[in-house]
Residue, then its C-alpha position, 0 to 999 in steps of 0.5 A: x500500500x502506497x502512502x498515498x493511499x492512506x492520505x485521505x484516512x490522515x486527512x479525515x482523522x487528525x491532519x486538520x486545522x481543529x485536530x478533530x477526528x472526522x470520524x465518530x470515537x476514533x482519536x483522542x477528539x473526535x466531534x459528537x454533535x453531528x447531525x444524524x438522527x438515530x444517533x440524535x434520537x437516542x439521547x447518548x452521551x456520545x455518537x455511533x462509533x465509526x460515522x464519518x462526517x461531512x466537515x468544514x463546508x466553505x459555502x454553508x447553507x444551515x442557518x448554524x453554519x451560516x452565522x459562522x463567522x467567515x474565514x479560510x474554507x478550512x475553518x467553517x466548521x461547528x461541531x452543533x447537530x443542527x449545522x447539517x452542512x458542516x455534520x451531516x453523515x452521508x453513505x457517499x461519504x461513509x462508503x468510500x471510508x469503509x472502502x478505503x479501510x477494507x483496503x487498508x485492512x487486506x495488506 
């Protein structure tokens, strides 16, 4: 496996400007807030385990994300459940991950 290979599994779980997890109990800090109703409805102290989220959005479309105050597109995010732009857990982003780590897995 090439190095370049694991570049998006860094991205998404440490090598950002907030050195937040991306992905849901993984890392020291990862976010907990995200917008994803199951997790929501169950009243849990913290997320599913394994969701990966959607992140900083440079054109936010929520009424959270879009009092965010503007900056460098790296730095729009609020880990807050109503900011679907920025949290939301989507299969397009959540398949390539289980992809990516099947991959990763098989050597």
């Amino acid at each position: 496996m090439t190095v370049s290979a694991t570049q998006p599994w860094k991205i998404s779980t440490i090598r950002n400007c907030f050195n937040l997890s991306g992905v849901t109990q993984l890392g020291s800090k990862s976010f907990h807030h995200l917008h994803h109703r199951p997790s929501a409805a169950e009243n849990n102290a913290a997320p599913w385990h394994g969701l990966l989220s959607g992140g900083p959005n440079a054109h936010p479309v929520d009424r959270v994300a879009a009092l965010l105050p503007k900056g460098p597109p790296m730095q729009m995010y609020k880990d807050d459940q109503a900011a679907y732009s920025l949290n939301e857990i989507a299969i397009n982003w959540n398949a390539p991950l289980v992809f990516l780590l099947a991959s990763l897995n098989a050597g």
